[in-house]
C-alpha positions in Angstrom: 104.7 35.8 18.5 105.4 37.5 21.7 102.7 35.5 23.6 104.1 32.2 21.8 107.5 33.3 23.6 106.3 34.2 27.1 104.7 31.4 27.5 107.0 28.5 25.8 109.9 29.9 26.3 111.2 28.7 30.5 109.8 25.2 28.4 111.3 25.5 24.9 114.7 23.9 25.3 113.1 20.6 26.7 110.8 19.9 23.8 112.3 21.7 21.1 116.0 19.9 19.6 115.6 21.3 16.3 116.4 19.2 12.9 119.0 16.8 12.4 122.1 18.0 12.0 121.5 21.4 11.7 123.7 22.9 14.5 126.8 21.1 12.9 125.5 22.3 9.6 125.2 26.3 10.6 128.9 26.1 12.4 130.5 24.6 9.3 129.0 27.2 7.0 129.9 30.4 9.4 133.5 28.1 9.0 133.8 29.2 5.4 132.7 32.8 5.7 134.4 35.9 6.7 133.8 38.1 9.8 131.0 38.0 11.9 127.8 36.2 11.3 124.0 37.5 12.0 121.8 35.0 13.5 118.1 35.8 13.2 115.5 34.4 15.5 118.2 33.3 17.8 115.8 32.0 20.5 117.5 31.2 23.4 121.0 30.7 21.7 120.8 26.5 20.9 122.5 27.9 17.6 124.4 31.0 18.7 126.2 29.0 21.5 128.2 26.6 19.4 128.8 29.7 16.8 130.5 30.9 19.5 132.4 27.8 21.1 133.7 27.7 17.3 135.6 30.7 17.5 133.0 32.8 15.7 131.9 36.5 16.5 128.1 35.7 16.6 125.3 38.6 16.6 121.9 37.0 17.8 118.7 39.1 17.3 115.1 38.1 18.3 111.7 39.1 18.7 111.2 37.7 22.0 112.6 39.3 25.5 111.9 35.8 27.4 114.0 34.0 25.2 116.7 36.5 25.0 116.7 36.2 28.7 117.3 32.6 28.7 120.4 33.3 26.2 122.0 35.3 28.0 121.5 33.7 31.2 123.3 30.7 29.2 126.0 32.8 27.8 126.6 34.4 31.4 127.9 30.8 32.5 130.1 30.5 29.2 134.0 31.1 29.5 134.5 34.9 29.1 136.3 34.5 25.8 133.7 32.3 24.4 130.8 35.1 25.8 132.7 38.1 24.4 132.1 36.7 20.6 128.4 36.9 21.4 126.4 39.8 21.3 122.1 39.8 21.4 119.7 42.0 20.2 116.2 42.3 20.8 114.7 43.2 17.5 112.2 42.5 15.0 114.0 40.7 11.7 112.0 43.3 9.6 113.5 46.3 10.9 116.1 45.3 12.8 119.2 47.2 13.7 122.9 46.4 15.4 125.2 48.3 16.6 128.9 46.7 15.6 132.2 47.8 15.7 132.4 50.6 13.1 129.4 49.7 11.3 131.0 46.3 10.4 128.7 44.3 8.3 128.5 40.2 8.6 129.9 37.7 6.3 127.2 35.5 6.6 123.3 35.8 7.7 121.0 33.0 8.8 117.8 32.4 10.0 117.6 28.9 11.5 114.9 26.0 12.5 112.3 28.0 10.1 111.6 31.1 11.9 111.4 32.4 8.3 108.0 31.0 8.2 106.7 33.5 11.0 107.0 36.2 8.7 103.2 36.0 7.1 102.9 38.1 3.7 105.2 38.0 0.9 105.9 41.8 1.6 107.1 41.0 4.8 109.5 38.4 3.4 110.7 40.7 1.2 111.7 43.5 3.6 113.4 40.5 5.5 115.6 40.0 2.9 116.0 43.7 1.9 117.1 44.3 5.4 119.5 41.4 5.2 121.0 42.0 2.0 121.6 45.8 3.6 123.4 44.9 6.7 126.1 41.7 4.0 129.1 42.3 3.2 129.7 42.2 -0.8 129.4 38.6 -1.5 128.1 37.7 1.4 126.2 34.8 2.3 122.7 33.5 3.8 121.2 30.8 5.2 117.9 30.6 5.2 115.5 27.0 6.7 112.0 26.6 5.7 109.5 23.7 5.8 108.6 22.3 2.3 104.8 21.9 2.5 102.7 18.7 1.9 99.6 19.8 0.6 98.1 16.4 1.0 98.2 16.9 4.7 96.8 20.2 4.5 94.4 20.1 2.1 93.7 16.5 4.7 93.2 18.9 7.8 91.6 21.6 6.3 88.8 19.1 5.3 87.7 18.7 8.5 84.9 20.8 9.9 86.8 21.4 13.2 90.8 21.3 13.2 91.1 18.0 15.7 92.9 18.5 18.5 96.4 16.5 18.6 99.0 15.9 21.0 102.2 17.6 19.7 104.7 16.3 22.6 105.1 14.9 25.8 107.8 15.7 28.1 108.6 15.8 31.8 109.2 19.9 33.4 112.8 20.5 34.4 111.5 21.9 37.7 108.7 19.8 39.0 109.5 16.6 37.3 105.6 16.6 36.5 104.5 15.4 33.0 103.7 18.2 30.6 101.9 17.4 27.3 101.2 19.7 24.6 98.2 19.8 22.3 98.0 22.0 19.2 94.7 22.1 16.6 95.6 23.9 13.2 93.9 25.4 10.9 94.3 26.7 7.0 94.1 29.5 4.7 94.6 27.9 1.3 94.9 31.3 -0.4 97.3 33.3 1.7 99.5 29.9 2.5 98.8 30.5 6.7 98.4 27.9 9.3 96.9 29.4 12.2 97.7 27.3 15.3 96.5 27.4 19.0 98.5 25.2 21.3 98.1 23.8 24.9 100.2 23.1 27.8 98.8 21.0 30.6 101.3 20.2 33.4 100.0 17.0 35.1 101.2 15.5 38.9 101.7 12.1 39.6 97.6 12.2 40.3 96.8 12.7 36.8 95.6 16.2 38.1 96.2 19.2 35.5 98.3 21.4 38.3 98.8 24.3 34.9 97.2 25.2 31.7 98.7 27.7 29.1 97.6 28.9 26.1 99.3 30.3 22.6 98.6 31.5 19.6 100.8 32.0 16.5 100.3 31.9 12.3 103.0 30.6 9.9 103.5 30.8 6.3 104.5 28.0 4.1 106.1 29.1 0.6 106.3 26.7 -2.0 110.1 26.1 -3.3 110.1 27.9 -6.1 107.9 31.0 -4.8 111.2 31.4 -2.3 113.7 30.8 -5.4 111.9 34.0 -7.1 111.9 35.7 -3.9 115.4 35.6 -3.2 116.2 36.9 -6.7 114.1 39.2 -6.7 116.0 40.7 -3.1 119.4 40.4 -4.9 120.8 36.9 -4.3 122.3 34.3 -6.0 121.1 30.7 -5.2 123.9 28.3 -4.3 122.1 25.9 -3.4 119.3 24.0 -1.7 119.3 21.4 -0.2 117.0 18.9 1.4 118.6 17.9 4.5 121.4 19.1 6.8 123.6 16.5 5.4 123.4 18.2 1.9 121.3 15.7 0.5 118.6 17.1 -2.3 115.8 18.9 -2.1 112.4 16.4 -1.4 108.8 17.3 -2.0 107.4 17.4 1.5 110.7 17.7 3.8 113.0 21.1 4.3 114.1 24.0 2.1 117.6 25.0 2.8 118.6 27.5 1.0 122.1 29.5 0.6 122.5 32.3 -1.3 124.7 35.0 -1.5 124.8 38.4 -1.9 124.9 39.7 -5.8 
C-alpha cells in the first residue's frame, strides 16, 4: 500500500475518476445523516472535497502520507469556510483514531471507490468494521463500495501459465505533457480470494523514448456478496440495502456491491 501511494499518487488524479456517479451518490447520502461523516481511504480528497462544498463536516483518514499531501494541498486553495469542515488523518482504517470535538462520533461512515478490498483477510475486515461501528453514533450509517467478482475472468487469467502483461491506461502527465501508459499483470489465489498485482508506469517523449519507469505492488481481496452480507451482521449492522450501481439500480452478478448499513 504505501509503495502503491508514493509512487501513484502526484499521477492518481489524472487516471483515476472513480465510478459513475459515485461522488453525487456519497454527498446525497451524508445529506440524510446527522453530524459529521468519516471518510475512509480518503486519497487525495476527490470525495472529501464535495462533502465539504455541501456543507458537511468531513473527517478523511488514509494510509498514505503522499496522498494526504495532495488533499490538503487541494483543501489549502478551498474557501476558508469550506476548509474548516475538513479535517485529515493519517491512519490505518484498522486501528484508526480521531480526535473530534468532545469525542463526537459520526453519523455516517464510508469507505469509497473499493478501498475495502485492500483489506486482505476476513479478520482484517472484521476489525474494520469493529472499529467503525465503535467510532457511529447509535443508528448510524455506513457506506461501504466493493467490486463484485467475475470468476469467469479470474478463473480465465489464472489459467494462464504467466499473468500477461496488459495495458491498464494511457494518459498524458500534467507536468511534461509526455505520454504515460500503465501496464499491470495479475495474478490469483483462488483459495484466499487475492489478486496480487504488479503495475508499470512508463513515461514516453515525443521520441517514443521511455524518459521514467516506476514500479508497484499491491494485493486485493474480492468477497463474494453474500460473504460481506454475513460479515456485516456479524459486526452489528443492519443491511439497508445494496445496490448495484450509484444510481440505485440492483445488485448484478459481476458489477459493484454497494452496501449501506446501519448501526444496530
Amino acid at each position: 500500500m504505501v509503495q502503491y501511494a508514493r509512487i501513484e499518487s502526484a499521477l492518481y488524479d489524472h487516471y483515476t475518476l472513480g465510478l459513475v456517479g459515485d461522488t453525487r451518490f456519497y454527498v446525497e447520502e451524508a445529506r440524510k445523516s446527522t453530524g459529521r461523516v468519516l471518510e475512509l481511504a480518503c486519497g487525495t480528497g476527490r470525495i472529501t472535497i464535495p462533502l465539504a462544498q455541501a456543507g458537511i463536516n468531513v473527517v478523511g483518514v488514509d494510509l498514505s502520507p503522499s496522498m494526504l499531501a495532495i488533499a490538503r494541498k487541494k483543501v489549502a486553495e478551498l474557501s476558508e469556510d469550506v476548509a474548516n469542515r475538513v479535517s485529515l488523518v493519517e491512519g490505518d482504517m484498522r486501528s484508526f483514531y480521531v480526535d473530534t470535538p468532545g469525542g463526537e462520533r459520526f453519523g455516517l461512515a464510508m469507505i469509497p471507490f473499493r478501498s475495502f478490498c485492500h483489506i486482505l483477510t476476513p479478520e482484517d475486515q472484521a476489525r474494520v468494521l469493529d472499529r467503525i461501528r465503535d467510532n457511529l453514533i447509535d443508528d448510524g450509517r455506513l457506506i461501504i463500495n466493493i467490486f463484485d467478482p467475475r470468476l469467469d475472468w479470474i478463473l480465465e487469467d489464472s489459467s494462464f501459465p504467466e499473468s500477461p502483461l496488459r495495458k491498464h491506461h494511457e494518459f498524458n502527465h500534467p507536468d511534461t505533457g509526455n505520454r504515460v501508459v500503465i501496464w499491470d499483470t495479475r495474478r490469483y489465489d483462488l483459495e484466499k480470494q487475492l489478486i496480487d498485482e504488479d503495475r508499470i508506469f512508463e513515461e514516453i517523449d515525443n521520441d517514443g523514448v521511455v524518459v521514467r519507469r516506476s514500479y508497484a505492488k499491491w494485493s486485493l481481496r474480492w468477497t463474494y456478496r453474500h460473504e460481506m452480507e454475513y460479515l456485516l451482521r456479524l459486526s452489528g449492522f443492519e443491511i439497508e440495502a445494496l445496490y448495484g450501481d450509484f444510481s440505485r439500480g440492483p445488485f448484478r452478478y459481476g458489477g459493484e456491491q454497494i452496501w449501506l448499513a446501519r448501526k444496530a
